[in-house]
C-alpha positions in Angstrom: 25.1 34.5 -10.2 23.5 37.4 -12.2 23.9 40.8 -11.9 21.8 43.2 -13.4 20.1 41.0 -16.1 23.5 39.7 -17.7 25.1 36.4 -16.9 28.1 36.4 -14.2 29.8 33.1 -13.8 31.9 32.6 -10.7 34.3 30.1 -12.2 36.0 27.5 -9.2 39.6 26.4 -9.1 41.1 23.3 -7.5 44.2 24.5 -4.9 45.9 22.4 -7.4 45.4 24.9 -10.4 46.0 27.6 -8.6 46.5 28.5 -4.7 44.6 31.7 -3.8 41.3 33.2 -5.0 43.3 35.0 -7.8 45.5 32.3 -9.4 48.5 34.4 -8.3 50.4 30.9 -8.7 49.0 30.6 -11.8 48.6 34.0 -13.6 48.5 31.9 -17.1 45.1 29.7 -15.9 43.4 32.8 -14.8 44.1 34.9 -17.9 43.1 32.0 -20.1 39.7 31.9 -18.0 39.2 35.9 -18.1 40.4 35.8 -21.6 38.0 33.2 -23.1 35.0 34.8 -21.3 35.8 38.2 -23.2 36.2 36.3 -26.4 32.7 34.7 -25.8 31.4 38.2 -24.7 32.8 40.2 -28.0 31.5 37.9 -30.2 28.4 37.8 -29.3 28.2 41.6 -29.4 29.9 41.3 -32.6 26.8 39.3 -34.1 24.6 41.7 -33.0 
């Protein structure tokens, strides 16, 4: 998926991991998920 120019990935969980669309049985998958997308996102920015 892509939104205006920039990369947008839609990342899918098994309804073992987590049992709704936002991990609420699993808050610690879906922050590690959000988290390590930032992480990617910052650094990159950070070599600019």
């Amino acid at each position: 998926m892509r939104r205006a120019g920039r990369r947008a990935d839609v990342p899918r969980f098994t309804r073992q991991e987590g049992d709704a669309h936002c991990q609420v049985s699993n808050l610690p998958l879906a922050q590690a998920v959000v988290l390590d997308r930032l992480d990617e996102v910052l650094e990159r920015r950070m070599g600019q």
